[in-house]
C-alpha positions as CSV (number, residue, x, y, z in Angstrom):
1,X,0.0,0.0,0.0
2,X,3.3,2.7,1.2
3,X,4.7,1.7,-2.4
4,X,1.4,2.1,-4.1
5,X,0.7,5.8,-2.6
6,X,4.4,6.5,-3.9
7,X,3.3,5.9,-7.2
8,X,0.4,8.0,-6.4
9,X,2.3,10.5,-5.5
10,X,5.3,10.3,-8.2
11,X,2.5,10.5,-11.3
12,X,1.2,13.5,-10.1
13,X,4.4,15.0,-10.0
14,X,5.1,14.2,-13.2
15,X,2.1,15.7,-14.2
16,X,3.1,19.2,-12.3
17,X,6.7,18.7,-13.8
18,X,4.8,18.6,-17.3
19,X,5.4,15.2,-18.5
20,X,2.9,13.2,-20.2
21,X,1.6,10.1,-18.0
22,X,0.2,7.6,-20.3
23,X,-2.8,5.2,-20.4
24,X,-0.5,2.4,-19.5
25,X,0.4,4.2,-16.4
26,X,-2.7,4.9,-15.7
27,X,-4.0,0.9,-16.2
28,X,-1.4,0.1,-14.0
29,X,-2.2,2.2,-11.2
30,X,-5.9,1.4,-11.2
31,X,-4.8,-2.4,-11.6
32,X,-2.9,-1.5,-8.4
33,X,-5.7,-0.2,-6.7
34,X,-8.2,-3.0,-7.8
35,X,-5.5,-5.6,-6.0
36,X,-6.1,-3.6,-2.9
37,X,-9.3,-3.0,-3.1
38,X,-9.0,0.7,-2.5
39,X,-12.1,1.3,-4.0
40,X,-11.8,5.4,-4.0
41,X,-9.0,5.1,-5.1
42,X,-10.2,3.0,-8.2
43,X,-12.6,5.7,-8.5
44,X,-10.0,8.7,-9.0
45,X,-7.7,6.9,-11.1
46,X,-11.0,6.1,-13.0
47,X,-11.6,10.0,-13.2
48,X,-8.0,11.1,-13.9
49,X,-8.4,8.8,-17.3
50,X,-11.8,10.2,-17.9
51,X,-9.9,13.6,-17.7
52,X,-7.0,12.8,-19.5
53,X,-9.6,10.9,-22.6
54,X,-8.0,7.5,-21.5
55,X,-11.1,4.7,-21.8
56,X,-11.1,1.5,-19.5
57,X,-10.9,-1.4,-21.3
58,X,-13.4,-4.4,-21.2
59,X,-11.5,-6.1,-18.6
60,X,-10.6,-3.1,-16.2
61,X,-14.1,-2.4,-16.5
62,X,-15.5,-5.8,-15.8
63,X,-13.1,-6.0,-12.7
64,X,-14.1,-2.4,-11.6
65,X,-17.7,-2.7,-11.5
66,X,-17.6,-6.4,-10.0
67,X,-15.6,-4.8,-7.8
68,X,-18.2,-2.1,-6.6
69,X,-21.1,-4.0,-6.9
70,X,-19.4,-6.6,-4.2
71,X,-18.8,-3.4,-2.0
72,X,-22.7,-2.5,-2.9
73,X,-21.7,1.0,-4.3
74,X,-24.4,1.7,-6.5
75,X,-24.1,5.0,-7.8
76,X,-20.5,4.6,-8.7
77,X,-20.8,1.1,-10.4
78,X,-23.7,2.3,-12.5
79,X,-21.1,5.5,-13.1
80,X,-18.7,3.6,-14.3
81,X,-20.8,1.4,-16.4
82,X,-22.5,4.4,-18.5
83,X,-19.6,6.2,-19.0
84,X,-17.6,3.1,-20.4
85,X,-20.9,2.6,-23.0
86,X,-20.3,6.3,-23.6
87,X,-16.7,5.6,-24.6
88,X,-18.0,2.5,-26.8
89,X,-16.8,0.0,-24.3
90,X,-19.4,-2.2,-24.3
91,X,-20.2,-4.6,-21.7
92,X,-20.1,-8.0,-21.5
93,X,-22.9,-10.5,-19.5
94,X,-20.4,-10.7,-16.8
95,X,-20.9,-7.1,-16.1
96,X,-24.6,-7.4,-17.6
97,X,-25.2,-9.6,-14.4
98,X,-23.5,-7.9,-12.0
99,X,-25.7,-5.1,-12.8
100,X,-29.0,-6.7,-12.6
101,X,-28.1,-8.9,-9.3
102,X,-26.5,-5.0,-7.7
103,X,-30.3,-3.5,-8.4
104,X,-32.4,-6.1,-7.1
105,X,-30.2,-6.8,-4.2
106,X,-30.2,-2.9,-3.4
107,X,-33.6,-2.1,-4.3
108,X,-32.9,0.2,-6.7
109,X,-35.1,-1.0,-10.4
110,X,-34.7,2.5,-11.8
111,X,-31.0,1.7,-11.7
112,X,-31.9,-1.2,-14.5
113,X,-32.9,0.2,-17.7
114,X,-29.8,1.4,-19.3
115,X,-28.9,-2.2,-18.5
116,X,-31.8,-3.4,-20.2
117,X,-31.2,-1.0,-23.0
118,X,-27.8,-1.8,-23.9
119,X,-28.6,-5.6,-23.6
120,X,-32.1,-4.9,-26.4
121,X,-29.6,-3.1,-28.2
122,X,-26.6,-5.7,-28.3
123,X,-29.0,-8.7,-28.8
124,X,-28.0,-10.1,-25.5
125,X,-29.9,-12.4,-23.9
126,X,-29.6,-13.3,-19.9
127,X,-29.7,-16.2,-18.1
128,X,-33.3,-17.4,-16.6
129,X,-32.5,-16.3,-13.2
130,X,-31.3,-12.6,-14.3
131,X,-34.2,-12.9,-16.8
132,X,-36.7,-13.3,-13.8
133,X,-35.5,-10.6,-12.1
134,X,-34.9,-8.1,-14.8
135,X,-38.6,-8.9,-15.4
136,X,-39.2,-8.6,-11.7
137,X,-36.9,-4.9,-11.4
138,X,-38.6,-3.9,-14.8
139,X,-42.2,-4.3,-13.1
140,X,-41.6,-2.2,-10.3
141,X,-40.6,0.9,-12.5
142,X,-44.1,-0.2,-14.2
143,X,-41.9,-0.8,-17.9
144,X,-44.5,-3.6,-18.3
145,X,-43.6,-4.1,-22.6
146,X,-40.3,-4.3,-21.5
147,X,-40.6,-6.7,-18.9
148,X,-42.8,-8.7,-21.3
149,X,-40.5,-8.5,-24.3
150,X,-37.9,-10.3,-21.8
151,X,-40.1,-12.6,-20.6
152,X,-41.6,-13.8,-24.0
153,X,-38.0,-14.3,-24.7
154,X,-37.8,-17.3,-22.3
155,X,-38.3,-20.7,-24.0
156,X,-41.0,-22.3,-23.5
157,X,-41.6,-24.0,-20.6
158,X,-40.5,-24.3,-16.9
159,X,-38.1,-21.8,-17.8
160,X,-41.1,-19.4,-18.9
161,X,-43.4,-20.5,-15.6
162,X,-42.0,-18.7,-12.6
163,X,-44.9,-17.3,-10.9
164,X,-43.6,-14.6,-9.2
165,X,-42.6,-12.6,-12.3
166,X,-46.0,-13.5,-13.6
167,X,-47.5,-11.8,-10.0
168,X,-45.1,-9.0,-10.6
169,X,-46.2,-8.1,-13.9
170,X,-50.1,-8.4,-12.9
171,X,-49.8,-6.3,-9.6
172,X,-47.8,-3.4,-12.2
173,X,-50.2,-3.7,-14.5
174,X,-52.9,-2.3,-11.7
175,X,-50.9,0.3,-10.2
């Protein structure tokens, strides 16, 4: 951690000393800070690329919002994930997932449809479990044609009959 604040400390010197600190640099240090699980920290490093035009990759951002949906830091995970899609970074199920299970687990639906947009828009389809409850999250933000367009999506079947997304999407439809 002492070497790691070092580095810290020696890039932003050479940023006051005028040198250029590149995108490796800058991979590395967040890389650093993922292995630590300084999660602020992941977050500045995250902004000084933003600053400097540097994009996350699809693996630093997989590992970056895994890492703050574990630590149940909504805004920032959701953060992270829009501005990668607004860099063209686009995500993967892996971080598709963690999304949907960070939502539900947090109560936050409204939190869901860029998700849910950027998986339509990709052709993406989620497992039965995240299917269930992005028809369950979608619901409770009353997106009823979305939540049916995922549901009809389902095969047919006891992969379709979950009775609780079927309740869900009954009890929105009367609100």
């Amino acid at each position: 951690r002492g070497n790691l604040e070092d580095a810290l400390r020696m890039s932003e010197n050479m940023k006051n000393e005028g040198f250029v600190v590149t995108a490796d640099t800058m991979s590395g240090l967040l890389d650093a800070q993922l292995c630590i699980c300084d999660l602020d920290g992941c977050m500045k490093v995250a902004d000084d690329m933003e600053k400097a035009s540097f994009r996350l990759n699809i693996l630093r951002t997989r590992k970056l919002i895994g890492a703050l949906c574990l630590a149940r830091r909504v805004d920032d995970a959701f953060f992270i994930f829009e501005k990668a899609v607004a860099n063209g970074v686009e995500g993967d199920i892996a971080i598709y997932n963690d999304l949907i299970d960070l939502a539900s687990e947090c109560h936050c639906p409204q939190r869901v449809l860029p998700v849910f947009r950027n998986l339509e828009k990709r052709g993406i389809r989620p497992d039965f479990l995240r299917s269930h409850t992005l028809v369950y999250l979608l619901s409770q933000i009353e997106r009823i044609s979305d939540a049916l367009i995922v549901l009809n999506r389902l095969p047919m079947g006891t992969q379709r009959a979950n009775i609780d997304s079927y309740l869900e999407l009954i009890s929105a439809s009367f609100r």
